[in-house]
PAZALO-482409 format. One record per residue (C-alpha): residue number from 1; chain; x, y, z. Coordinates in steps of 0.02 Angstrom, whole numbers. Each point is the difference from the previous one (the first is absolute). Layout:
BEGIN
  nr kette     xx     yy     zz
 NUM     A      X      Y      Z
...
REM end
This chain:
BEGIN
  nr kette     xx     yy     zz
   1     A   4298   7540  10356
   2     A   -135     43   -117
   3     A    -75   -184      3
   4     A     11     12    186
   5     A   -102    141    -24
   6     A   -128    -60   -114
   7     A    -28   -156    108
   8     A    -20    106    159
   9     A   -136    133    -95
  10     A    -99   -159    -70
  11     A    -12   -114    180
  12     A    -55    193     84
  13     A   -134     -4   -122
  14     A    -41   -191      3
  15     A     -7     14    193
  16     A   -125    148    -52
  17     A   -108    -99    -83
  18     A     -1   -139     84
  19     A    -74    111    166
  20     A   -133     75   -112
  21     A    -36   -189    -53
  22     A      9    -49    177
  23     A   -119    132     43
  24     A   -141    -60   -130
  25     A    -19   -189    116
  26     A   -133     59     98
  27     A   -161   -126      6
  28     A    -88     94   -139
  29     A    164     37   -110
  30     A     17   -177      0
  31     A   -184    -51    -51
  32     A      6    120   -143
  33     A    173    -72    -45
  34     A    -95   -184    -24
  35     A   -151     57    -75
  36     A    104     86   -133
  37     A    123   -154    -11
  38     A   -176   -106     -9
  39     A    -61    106   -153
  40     A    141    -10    -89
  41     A     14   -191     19
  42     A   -189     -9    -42
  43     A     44    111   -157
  44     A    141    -93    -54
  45     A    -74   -172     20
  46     A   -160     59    -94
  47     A    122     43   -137
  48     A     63   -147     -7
  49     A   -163   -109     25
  50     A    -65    107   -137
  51     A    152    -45   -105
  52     A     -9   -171     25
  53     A   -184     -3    -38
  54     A     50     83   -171
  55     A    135    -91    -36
  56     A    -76   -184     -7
  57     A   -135     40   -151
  58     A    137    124   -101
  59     A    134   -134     10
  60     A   -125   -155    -41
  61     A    -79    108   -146
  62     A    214     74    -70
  63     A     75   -181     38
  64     A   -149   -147      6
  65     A    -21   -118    143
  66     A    147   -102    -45
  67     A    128    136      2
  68     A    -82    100    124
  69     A     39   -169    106
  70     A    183     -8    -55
  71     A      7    180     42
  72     A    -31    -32    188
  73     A    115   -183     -1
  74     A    129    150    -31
  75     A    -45    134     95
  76     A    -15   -104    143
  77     A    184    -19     74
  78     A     22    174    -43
  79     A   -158     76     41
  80     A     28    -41    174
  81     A    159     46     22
  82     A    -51    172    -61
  83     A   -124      3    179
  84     A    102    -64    122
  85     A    170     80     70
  86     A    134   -155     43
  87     A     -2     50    164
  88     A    112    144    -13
  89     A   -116    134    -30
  90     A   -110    -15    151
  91     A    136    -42    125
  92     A    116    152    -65
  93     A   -172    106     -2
  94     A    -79    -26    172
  95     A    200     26     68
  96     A     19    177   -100
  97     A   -174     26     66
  98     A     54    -22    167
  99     A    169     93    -12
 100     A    -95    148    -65
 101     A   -116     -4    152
 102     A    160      4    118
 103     A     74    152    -97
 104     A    175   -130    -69
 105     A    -12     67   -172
 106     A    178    -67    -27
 107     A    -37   -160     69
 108     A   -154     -2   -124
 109     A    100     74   -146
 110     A    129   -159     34
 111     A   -144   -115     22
 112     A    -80     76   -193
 113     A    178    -24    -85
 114     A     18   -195     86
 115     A   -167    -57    -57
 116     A     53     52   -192
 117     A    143   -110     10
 118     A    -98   -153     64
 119     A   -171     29   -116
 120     A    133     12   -145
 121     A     91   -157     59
 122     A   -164    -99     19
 123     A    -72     75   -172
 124     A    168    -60    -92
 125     A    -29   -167    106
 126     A   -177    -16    -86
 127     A     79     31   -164
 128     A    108   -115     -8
 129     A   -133   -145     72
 130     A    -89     41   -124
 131     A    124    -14   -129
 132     A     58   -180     53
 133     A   -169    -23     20
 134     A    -33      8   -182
 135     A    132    -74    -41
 136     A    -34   -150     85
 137     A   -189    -32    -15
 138     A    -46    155   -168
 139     A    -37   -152   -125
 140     A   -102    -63    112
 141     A   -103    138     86
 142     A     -8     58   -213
 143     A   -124   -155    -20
 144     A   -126     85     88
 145     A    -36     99   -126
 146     A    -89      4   -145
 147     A     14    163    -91
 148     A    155     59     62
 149     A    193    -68    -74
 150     A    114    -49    102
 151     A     81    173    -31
 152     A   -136    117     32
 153     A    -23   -100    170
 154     A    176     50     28
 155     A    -24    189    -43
 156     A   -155     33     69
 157     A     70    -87    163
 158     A    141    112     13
 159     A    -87    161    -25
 160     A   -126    -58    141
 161     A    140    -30    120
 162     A     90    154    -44
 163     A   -174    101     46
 164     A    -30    -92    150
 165     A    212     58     80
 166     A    -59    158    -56
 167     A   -141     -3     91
 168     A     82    -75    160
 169     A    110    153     -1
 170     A   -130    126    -41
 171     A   -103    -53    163
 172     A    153    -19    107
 173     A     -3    214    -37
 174     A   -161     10     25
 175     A     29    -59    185
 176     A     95    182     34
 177     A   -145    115     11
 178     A    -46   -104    151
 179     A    150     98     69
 180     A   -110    158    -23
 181     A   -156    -71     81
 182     A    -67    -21   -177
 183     A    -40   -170      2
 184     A   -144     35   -119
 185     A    129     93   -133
 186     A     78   -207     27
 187     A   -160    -63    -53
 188     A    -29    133   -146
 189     A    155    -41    -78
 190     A    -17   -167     17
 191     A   -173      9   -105
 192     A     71    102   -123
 193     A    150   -130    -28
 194     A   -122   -150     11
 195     A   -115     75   -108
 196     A     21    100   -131
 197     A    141   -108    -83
 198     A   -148   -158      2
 199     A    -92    145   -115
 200     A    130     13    -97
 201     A     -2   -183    -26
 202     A   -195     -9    -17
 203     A     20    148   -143
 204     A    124    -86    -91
 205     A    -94   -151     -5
 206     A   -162     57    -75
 207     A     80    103   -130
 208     A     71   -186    -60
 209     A    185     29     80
 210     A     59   -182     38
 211     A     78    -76    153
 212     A    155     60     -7
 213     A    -24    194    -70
 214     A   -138      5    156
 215     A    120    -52    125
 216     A    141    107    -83
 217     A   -144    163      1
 218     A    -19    -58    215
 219     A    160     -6     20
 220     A     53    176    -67
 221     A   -135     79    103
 222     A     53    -64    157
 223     A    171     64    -36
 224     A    -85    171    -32
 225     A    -93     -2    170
 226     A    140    -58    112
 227     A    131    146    -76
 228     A   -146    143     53
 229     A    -17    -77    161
 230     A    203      2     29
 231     A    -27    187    -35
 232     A   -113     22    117
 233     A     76   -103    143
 234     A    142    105    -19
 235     A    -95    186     28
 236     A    -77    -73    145
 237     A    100    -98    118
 238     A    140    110     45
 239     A     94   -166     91
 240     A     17    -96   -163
 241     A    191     92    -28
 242     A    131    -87    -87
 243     A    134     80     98
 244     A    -82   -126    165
 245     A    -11   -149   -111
 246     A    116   -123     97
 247     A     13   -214    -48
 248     A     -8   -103    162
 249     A     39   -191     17
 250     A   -101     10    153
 251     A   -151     99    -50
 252     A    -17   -116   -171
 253     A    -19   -161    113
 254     A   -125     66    128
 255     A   -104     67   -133
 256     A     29   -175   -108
 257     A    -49    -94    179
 258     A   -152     92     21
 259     A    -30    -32   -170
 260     A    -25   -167    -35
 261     A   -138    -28    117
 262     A    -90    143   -106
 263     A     87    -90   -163
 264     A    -99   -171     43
 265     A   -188     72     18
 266     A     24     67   -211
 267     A    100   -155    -50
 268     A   -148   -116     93
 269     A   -148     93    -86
 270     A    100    -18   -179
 271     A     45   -187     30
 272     A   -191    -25      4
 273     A    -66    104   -118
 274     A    146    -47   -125
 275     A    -12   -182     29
 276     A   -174    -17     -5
 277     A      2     95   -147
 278     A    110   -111    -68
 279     A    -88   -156     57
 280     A   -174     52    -96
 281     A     97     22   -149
 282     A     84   -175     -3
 283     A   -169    -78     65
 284     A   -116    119   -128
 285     A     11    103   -143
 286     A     47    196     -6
 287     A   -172     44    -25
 288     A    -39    -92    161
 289     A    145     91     70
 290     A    -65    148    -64
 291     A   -169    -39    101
 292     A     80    -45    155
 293     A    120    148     21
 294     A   -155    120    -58
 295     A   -105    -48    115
 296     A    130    -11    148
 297     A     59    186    -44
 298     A   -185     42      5
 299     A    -17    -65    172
 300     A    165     71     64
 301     A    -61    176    -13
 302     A    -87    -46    173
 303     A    189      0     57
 304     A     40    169    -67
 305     A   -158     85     87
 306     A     -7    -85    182
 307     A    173     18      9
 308     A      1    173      2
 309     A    -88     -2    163
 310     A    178    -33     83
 311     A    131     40   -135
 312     A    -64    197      9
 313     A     60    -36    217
 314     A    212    -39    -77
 315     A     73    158     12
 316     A    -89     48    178
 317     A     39   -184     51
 318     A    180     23    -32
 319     A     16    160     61
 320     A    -99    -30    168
 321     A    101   -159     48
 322     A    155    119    -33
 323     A    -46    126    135
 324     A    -45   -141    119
 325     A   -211     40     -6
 326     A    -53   -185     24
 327     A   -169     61     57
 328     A    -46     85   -152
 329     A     53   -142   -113
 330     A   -124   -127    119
 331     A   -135    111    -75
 332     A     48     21   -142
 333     A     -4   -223     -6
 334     A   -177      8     52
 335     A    -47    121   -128
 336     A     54    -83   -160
 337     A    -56   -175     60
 338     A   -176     68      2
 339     A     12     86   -173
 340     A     69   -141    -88
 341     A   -115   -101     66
 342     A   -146    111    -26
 343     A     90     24   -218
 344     A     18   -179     -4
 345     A   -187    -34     41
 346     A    -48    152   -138
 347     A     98    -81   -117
 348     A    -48   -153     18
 349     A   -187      7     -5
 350     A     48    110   -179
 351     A     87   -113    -67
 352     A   -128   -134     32
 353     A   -171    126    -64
 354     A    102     73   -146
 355     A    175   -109    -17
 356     A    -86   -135   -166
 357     A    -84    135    -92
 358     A    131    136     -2
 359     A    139   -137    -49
 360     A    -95    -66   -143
 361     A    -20    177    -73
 362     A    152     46     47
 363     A     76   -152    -81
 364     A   -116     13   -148
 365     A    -59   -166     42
 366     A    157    -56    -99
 367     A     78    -96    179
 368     A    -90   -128    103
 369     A    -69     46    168
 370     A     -8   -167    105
 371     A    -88     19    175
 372     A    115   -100     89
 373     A    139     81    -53
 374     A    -65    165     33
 375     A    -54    -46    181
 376     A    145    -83     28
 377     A     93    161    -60
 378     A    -92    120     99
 379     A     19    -95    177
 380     A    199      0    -36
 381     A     16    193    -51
 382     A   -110     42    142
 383     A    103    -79    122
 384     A    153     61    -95
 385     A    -65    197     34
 386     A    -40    -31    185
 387     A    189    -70     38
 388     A     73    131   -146
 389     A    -72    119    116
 390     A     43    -21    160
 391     A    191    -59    -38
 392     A     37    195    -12
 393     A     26     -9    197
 394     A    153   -111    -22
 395     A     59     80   -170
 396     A    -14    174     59
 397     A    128    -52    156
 398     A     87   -137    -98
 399     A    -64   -145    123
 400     A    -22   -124   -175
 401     A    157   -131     59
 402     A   -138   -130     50
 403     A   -131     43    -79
 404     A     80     -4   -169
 405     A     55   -191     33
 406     A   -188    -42     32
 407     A    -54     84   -157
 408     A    133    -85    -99
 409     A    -27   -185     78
 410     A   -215     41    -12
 411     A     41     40   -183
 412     A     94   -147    -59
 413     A   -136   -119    115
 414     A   -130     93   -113
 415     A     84    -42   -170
 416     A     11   -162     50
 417     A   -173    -47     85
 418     A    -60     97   -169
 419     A     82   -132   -116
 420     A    -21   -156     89
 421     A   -210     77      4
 422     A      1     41   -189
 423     A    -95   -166    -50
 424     A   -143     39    119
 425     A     -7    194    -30
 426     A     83     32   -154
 427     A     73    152      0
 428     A   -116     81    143
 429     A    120   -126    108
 430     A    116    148      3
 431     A    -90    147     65
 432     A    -94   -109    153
 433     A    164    -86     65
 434     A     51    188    -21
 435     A   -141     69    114
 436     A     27   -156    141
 437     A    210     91     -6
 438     A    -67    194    -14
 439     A   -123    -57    148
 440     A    145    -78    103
 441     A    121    157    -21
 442     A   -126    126     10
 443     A    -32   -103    190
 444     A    201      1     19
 445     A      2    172    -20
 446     A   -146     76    113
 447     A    106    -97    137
 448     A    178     68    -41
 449     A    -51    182    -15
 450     A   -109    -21    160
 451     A    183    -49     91
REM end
């Protein structure tokens, strides 16, 4: 009786809440809501720009060229991992999202407790890939390097994928303050998460820690970050009750449906930054590996700012489309085309006054800047931002079925036309059969959002 209770008191004052929330969606409440969600994102992604900017020139001057480039052969996998979500978080996400916006907190509560089960089933199915992985291929992929044993490639490779299922579970938490009409609390978390282990990392390294004490010293803060979060999630969201939590066959397979469209956009984008990662190693040497992945995470900071132009629109996108307000979410289309076009030309014309002098000092002059390269490089993270952009409209509202086969079949096109080019371009082959693919989805996708 006491439970009934309990459960009755708490949906009175979620029903509360949610009125006073519904209250705030007036025009203006709204444009303050993604001007604050904009600052945020243009907070967080300076932090992390910054960070990266720091990070090349204290990791080349701790480790050298040559393990700096074994360092990212590594982190690569891994690294990636750690920023996308298998699917599972953005599906369950925009659906709680949604829920919330109807008032069925025990529908959303149900829909939290299902997406734990299936993120921990596909983490413990990335495990053990990886696992059979190495033991199929280790002695092999261990050739690559130089400075490392075959047994510190081993350690330092488990404490990377360790950080990056961590991480995958950390942001799927972040998603709840969405719930609250916090989307920029999402986005605050998120930075702290992202960044402040890297700094950890980045410490480590320049006080001489190796490889694997610097991934051990990212790892532990992580760990730190997500329990303070947990306590916070659970003052704040009065749903998230453990007496609601209920396991549903049918819940766990529309959320793993929905998720594999969202599950082939990440696994795409690492296929081709893995592989051709991969490729410049076997073709080059890890200082040229080094070069290459330096200067492409250089020139895929123009992803992280123009795509903030529609990723700060998510939460307003989902939440629209689940009270039926097409109208608004027409404008809303307009309005981030024109600002990521409008980014994309700012960055652009930066990149081109400023882009050879900043690398070389940021580098040290240590790593080669090539022109081609870097042009070629620029055009295919350009395009990447416009599409990265605009695909909110179908991830917000979970419209990706199509479009993720697209991105998957213009992916493994690119990979290929990249290779087959290599003798003609070297390794610039990659990035331009990269921007002819980012220019063909980023085309796919003004027509499928315009449906």
């Amino acid at each position: 009786m006491t439970t009934r209770l309990e459960n009755r008191e708490t949906m009175r004052a979620l029903r509360r809440k949610s009125a006073q929330t519904a209250q705030s969606n007036a025009p203006g409440a709204a444009k303050r809501r993604v001007l604050s969600v904009m600052g945020a994102m243009f907070f967080s992604n300076g932090l992390t720009v910054l960070l990266q900017l720091a990070m090349v020139p204290v990791l080349i001057w701790a480790w050298g060229a040559t393990l700096y480039g074994e360092w990212i052969i590594l982190y690569t996998i891994p690294g990636y991992l750690a920023l996308t979500d298998f699917g599972i978080i953005a599906s369950a996400n925009n659906r709680i999202e949604a829920q919330c916006a109807r008032r069925y907190f025990g529908a959303a509560n149900r829909t939290y407790f299902n997406s734990l089960i299936v993120l921990t089933g596909m983490i413990a199915i990335v495990i053990g890939a990886g696992t059979l992985l190495w033991l199929t291929i280790g002695e092999n992929f261990s050739s690559l390097f130089v400075s490392l044993t075959r047994n510190e490639v081993l350690k330092v490779s488990a404490l990377l994928f360790l950080d990056a299922m961590l991480l995958l579970a950390f942001n799927h938490h972040t998603g709840l303050y969405r719930t609250l009409g916090r989307f920029n609390w999402t986005v605050n978390w998120q930075a702290i998460g992202r960044t402040l282990p890297i700094f950890g990392l980045c410490a480590a390294a320049g006080l001489g820690a190796s490889l694997i004490l610097a991934a051990s010293i990212m790892l532990s803060m992580r760990l730190a970050i997500f329990g303070v979060m947990i306590i916070d999630l659970r003052r704040r969201i009065i749903w998230l009750r453990f007496s609601w939590l209920r396991g549903s066959h049918s819940e766990v397979r529309r959320l793993i449906r929905t998720a594999v469209g969202f599950m082939t956009l990440p696994l795409s984008n690492m296929i081709y930054l893995h592989t051709t990662t991969i490729l410049v190693a076997a073709l080059t040497t890890p200082s040229m590996v080094a070069a290459f992945s330096t200067m492409r995470t250089f020139l895929r900071m123009i992803i992280q700012i123009v795509a903030i132009a529609g990723r700060s629109h998510w939460s307003e996108i989902s939440t629209a489309t689940a009270r039926g307000e097409h109208e608004r979410v027409q404008a809303m289309q307009g309005k981030v085309m024109r600002q990521t076009l409008g980014l994309s030309a700012v960055a652009v014309v930066g990149y081109l006054s400023l882009g050879k002098q900043f690398y070389v000092l940021w580098t040290g002059g240590k790593l080669e800047f090539e022109w081609v390269l870097f042009l070629a490089l620029l055009a295919n993270c350009t395009m990447i931002a416009c599409y990265y952009s605009l695909e909110v409209f179908l991830l917000a509202t979970s419209r990706v079925k199509g479009y993720a086969s697209v991105f998957l079949l213009a992916t493994l096109a690119q990979i290929a036309g990249g290779y087959l080019l290599v003798d003609f371009f070297g390794i610039a082959s990659f990035p331009i059969t990269g921007t002819v693919a980012a220019t063909f989805i980023f085309g796919y996708l003004i027509w499928k959002i315009k449906r």
